[in-house]
C-alpha positions in Angstrom: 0.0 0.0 0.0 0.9 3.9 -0.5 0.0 5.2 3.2 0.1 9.3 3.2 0.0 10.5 6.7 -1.2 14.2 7.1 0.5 16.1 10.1 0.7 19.9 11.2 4.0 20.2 9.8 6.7 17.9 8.7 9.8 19.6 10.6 7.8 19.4 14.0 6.4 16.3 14.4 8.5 14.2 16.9 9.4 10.5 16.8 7.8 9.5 20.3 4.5 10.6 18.3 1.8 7.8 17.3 1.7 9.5 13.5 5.5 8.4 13.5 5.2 4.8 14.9 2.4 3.9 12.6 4.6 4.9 9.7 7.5 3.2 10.4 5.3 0.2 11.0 3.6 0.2 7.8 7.4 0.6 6.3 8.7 -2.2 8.2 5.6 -4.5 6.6 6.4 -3.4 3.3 4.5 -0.2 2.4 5.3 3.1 1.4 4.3 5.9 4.0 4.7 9.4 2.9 4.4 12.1 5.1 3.1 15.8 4.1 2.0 18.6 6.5 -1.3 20.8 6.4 0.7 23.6 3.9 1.8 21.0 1.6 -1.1 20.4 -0.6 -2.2 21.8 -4.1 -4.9 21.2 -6.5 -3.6 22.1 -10.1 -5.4 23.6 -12.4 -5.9 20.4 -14.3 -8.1 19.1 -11.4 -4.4 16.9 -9.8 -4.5 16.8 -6.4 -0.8 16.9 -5.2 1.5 17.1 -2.1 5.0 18.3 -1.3 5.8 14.8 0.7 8.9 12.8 2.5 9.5 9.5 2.5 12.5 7.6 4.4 14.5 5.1 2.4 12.4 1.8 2.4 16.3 0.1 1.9 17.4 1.1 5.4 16.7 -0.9 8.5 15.8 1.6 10.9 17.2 0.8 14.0 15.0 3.6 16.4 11.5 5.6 15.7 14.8 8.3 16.1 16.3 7.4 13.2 13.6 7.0 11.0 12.3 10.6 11.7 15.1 11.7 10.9 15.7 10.4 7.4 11.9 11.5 6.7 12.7 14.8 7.6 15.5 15.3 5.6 15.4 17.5 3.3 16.2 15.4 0.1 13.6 12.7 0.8 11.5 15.1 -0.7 9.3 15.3 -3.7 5.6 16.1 -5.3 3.2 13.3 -5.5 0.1 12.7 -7.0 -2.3 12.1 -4.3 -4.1 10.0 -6.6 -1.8 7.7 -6.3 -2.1 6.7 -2.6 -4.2 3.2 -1.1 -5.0 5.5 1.9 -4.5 8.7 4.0 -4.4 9.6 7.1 -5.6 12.2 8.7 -3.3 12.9 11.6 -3.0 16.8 12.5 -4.4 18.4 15.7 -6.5 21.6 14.9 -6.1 22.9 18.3 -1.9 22.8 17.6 -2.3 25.7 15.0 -5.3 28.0 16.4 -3.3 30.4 17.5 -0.8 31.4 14.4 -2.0 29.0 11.5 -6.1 29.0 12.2 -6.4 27.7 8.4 -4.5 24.9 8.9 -7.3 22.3 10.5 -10.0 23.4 7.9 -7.6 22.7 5.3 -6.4 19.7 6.1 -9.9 18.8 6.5 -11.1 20.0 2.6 -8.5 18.2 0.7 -8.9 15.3 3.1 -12.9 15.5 1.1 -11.1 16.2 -2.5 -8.8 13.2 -1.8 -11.5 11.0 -0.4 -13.8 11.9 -3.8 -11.0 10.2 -6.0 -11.9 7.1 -4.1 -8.9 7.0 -2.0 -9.6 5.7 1.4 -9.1 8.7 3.9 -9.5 8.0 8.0 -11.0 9.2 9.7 -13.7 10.3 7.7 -12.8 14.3 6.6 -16.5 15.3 6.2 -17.6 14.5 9.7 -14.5 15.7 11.0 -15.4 18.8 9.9 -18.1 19.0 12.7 -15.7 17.8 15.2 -13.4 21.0 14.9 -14.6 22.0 18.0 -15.9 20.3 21.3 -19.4 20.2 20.5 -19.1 17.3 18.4 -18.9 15.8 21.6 -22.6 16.7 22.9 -24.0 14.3 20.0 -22.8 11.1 22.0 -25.7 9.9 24.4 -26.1 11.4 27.5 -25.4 8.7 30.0 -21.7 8.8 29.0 -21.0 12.3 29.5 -20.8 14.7 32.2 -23.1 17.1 32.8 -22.2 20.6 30.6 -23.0 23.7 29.7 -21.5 26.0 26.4 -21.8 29.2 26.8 -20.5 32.5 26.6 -22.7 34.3 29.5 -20.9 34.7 32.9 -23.6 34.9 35.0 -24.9 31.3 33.7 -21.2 29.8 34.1 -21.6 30.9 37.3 -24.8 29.4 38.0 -24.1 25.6 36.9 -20.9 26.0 39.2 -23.0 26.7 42.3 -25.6 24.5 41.0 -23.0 21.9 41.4 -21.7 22.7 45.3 -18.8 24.9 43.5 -17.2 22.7 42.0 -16.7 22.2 38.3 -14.2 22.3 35.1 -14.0 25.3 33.2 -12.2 25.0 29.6 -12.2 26.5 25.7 -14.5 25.0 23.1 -11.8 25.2 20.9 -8.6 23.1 22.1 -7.4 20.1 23.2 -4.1 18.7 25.2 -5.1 19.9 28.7 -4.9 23.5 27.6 -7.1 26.0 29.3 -8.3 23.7 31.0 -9.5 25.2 34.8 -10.5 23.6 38.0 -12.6 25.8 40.2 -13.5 24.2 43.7 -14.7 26.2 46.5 -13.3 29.3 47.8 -9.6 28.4 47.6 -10.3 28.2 43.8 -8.8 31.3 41.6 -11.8 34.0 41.1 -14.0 32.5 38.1 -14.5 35.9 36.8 -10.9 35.9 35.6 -10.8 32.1 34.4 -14.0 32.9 32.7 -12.4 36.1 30.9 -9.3 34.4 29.8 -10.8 31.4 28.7 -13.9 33.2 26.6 -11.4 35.9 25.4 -11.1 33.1 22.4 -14.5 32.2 22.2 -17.3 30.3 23.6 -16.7 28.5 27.8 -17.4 24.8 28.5 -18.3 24.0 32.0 -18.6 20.6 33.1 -19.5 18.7 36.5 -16.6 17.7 38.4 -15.6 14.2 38.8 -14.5 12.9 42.1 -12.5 10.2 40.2 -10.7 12.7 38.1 -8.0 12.3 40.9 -7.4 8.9 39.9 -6.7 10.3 36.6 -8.3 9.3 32.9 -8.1 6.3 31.3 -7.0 6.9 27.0 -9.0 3.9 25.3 -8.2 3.3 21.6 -11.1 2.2 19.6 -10.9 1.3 16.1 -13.8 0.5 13.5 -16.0 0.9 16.8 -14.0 -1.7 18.9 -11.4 -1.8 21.4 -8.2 -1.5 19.6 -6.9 -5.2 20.9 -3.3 -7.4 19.9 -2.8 -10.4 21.7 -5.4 -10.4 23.8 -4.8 -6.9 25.6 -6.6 -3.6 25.1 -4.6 -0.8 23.8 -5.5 1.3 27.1 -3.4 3.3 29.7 -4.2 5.2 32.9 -3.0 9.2 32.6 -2.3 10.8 36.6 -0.6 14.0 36.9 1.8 13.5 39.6 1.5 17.1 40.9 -1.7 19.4 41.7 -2.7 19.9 38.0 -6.0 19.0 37.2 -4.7 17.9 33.6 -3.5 14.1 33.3 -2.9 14.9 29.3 0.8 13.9 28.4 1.3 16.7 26.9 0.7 18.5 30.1 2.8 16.3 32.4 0.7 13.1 32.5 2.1 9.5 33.3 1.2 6.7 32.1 0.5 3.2 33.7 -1.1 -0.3 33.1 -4.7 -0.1 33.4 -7.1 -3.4 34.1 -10.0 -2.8 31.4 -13.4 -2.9 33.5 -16.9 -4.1 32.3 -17.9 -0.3 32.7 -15.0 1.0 30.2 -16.3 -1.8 27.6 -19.6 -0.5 27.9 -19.0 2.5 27.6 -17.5 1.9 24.2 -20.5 -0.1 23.3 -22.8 3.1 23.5 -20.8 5.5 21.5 -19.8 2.7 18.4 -22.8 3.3 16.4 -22.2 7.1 16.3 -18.6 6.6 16.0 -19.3 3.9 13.3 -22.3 6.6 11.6 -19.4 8.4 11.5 -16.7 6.8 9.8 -14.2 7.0 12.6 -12.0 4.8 12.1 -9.3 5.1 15.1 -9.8 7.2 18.2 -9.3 7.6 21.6 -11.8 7.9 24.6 -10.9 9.7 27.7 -12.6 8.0 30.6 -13.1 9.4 34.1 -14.7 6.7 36.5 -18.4 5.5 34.1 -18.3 8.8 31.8 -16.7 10.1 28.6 -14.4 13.6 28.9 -13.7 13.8 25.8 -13.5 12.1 22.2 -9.8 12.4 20.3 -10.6 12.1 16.8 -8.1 13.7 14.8 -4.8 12.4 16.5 -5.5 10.3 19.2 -1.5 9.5 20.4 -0.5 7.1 23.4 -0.1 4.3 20.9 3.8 4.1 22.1 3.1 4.1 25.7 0.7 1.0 25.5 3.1 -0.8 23.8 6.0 -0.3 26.7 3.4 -1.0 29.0 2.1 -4.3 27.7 5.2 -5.3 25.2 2.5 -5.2 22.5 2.9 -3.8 18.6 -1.0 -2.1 18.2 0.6 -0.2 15.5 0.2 -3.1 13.0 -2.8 -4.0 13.9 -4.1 -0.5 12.8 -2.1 -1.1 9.8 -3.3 -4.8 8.9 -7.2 -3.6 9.2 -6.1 -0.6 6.7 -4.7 -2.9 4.2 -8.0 -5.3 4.6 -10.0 -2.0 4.0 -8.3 -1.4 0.9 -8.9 -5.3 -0.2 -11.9 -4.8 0.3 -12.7 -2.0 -1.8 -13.5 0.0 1.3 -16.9 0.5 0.6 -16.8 2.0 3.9 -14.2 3.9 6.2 -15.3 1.9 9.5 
């Protein structure tokens, strides 16, 4: 197969990344991945969708994810490719990584992602229903028994209402955004003054307030799920417990999060059971669920990473189980993306 894996930018991405360790998984089982960033595309005016794109040297036996980033990223591995001539791509940016200087980036990433899916190349997750996930409020659309209770707004008074509603204690964050960031605790009195959360945090838009969750101090649990499923190799789930080891309400790993073994409960598995069909109605193909005790914080489906940490934890390659269901997908016709 010709894998293209879409990511903010080329230079930046980093080899402990999941986007990385798929690649080099798909090379080492014999496929080409190319990797392009969300400024590299171009439709010509002949209707040729195209991409400025780096590949590593299939010859060379990569000895660390290290080295193989590095060959990719070298300047000379690169080239223009006909899009057209890809098996599959994958989606793989993070919208939220750009807002501030390069806002165009996600929607862009997102509308070739559609021109590249109508040449019948199989793109993941689905671009057009990604499109209404730019933003947390795709996540209101799961059923209600899985999330916490929320409010969106951009009225103060009524932020401050569902916090004393809910004995002054709740989680204040941005619509926009993902990674832990701007993400707010407020708890009681000792809590900073929500007036002040609530202007820097609705500065950039609309306020999400949710319910606080005693077992948030246990940290989250980051589930993959593919094709609706638990992501599963060998008879373990690709799952991991997130705690921040200091105060920080935020167990993301890109805010300081660790990661440990985590025994998959009945009430996890459930949980996935209620949100497939959407996810399925949706064509998302690999995600990841953020669980707090028997709810849903969130739903990561544009670059759901942790891959790498489940496979130290559990000695397990997911990696090419992601890539063996993509190449039955594309022997298949994919007549569907899930």
């Amino acid at each position: 197969m010709k894998i293209g894996f879409v990511v903010n930018d080329v230079a930046t991405e980093q080899p402990f990344y999941t986007t990385a360790r798929l690649a080099l998984t798909a090379t080492r089982m014999g496929h080409q991945a190319w990797f392009m960033g969300l400024g590299d595309f171009a439709f010509e005016p002949e209707g040729t969708l195209s991409a400025l794109v780096r590949r590593a040297s299939p010859k060379t036996d990569f000895a660390s994810l290290e080295d193989y980033l590095a060959a990719v990223q070298d300047p000379g591995a690169q080239r223009h490719l006909d899009l057209g001539e890809l098996d599959v791509l994958m989606l793989r940016s993070d919208p939220a990584e750009d807002a501030a200087e390069r806002p165009w980036g996600g929607p862009a990433g997102i509308a070739f992602g559609q021109l590249i899916a109508a040449t019948g190349v199989l793109v993941v997750n689905d671009p057009e229903h990604l499109a209404d996930a730019l933003n947390k409020a795709y996540f209101q659309h799961f059923p209600d028994v899985v999330r916490p209770q929320t409010l969106i707004a951009r009225d103060e008074q009524m932020i401050r209402d569902f916090v004393e509603e809910h004995g002054g204690r709740a989680v204040l964050k941005p619509l926009q955004g993902s990674g832990g960031s701007g993400v707010f605790q407020v708890s009681g009195e000792e809590s900073p003054n929500i007036g002040q959360i609530f202007e820097a945090i609705s500065r950039d838009g609309y306020v999400v307030a949710q319910e606080f969750l005693t077992e948030a101090g246990n940290g989250d649990v980051r589930m993959f799920v593919m094709n609706g499923e638990p992501l599963m190799r060998d008879g373990k789930y690709a799952a991991f417990r997130r705690v921040n080891e200091g105060d920080d309400l935020r167990s993301n790993m890109s805010a300081g999060g660790k990661a440990s073994a985590v025994d998959v409960t009945d009430e996890m598995l459930e949980l996935v059971e209620i949100v497939k069909p959407k996810l399925i109605q949706d064509g998302m193909f690999l995600v990841g669920l953020d669980i707090v005790g028997t709810k849903l914080m969130e739903v990561n489906v544009f670059s759901p990473g942790g891959l790498g940490s489940c496979e130290q934890l559990y000695g397990t390659n997911f990696a090419a189980s992601v890539i063996e269901e993509l190449e039955r997908k594309v022997d298949r016709g994919h007549a569907a993306a899930v």
